[in-house]
N, C-alpha and C positions, 0 to 999 in steps of 0.2 A: 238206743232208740230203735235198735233192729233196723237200719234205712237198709242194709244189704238185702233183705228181704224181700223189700219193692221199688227198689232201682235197678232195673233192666237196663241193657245197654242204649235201647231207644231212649226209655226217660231218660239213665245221665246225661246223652248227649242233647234232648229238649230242656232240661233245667240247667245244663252249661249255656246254651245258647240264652233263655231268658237271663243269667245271673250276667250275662253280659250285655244284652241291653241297659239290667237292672243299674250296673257299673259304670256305662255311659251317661245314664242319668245324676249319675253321685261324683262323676268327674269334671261335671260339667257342660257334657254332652248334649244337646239338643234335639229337636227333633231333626233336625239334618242328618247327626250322626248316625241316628236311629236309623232312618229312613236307609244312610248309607249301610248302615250294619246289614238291615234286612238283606237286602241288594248283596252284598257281599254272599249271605246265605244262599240266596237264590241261585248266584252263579256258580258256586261250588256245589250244586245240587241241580244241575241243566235237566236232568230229566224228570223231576220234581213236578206235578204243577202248583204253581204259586198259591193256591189255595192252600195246600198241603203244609208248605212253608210254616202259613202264617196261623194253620190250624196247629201245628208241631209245637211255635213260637207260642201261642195261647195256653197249651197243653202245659207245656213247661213252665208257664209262668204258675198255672192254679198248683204245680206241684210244685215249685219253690215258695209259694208261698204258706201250702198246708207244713213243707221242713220246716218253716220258721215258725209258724206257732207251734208245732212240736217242738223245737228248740226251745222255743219261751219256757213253754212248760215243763221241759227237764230241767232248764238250768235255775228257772223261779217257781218252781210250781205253781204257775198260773193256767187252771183248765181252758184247754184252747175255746171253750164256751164264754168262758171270761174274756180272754181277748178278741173274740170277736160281736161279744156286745160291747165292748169298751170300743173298738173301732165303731160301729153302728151308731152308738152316741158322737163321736166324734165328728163324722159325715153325716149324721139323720141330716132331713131340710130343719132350716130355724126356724123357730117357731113363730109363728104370725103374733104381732102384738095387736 
């Protein structure tokens, strides 16, 4: 997939950070947890402003989530076009009767 390419040290460590919120979510985690996670981030980053945090946390999630449809698509050859109108249908609003 060539991910060495455009995984800088800043994104690995914003796509570690989302893939552990994302972990929290799959463990069971809540938004407590979440909320605690951030919180965690923040204080190991005190000169940060918190905006930055949560713009980092954002960053890393769009780029964990473009690996994953790249993943799809190496291991099923499904074009990430494909999965993400297959997602679109899945979320569109229902349709009014």
């Amino acid at each position: 997939m060539g991910e060495d390419d455009w995984i800088t040290p800043e994104r690995r460590e914003n796509i570690r950070d989302a893939l552990a919120l994302l972990s929290l979510q799959f463990s069971g985690g809540g938004g407590e947890d979440i909320a605690n996670y951030v919180d965690v981030v923040a204080c190991e980053n005190p000169t940060r402003p918190f905006e930055d945090i949560l713009l980092r946390l954002f960053v890393g999630t769009l780029d964990l989530a473009q690996f994953l449809v790249l993943m799809r698509y190496d291991e099923l050859a499904i074009p990430a076009v494909d999965t993400l109108t297959e997602l679109g249908r899945i979320f569109a609003e229902p349709a009014e009767e």
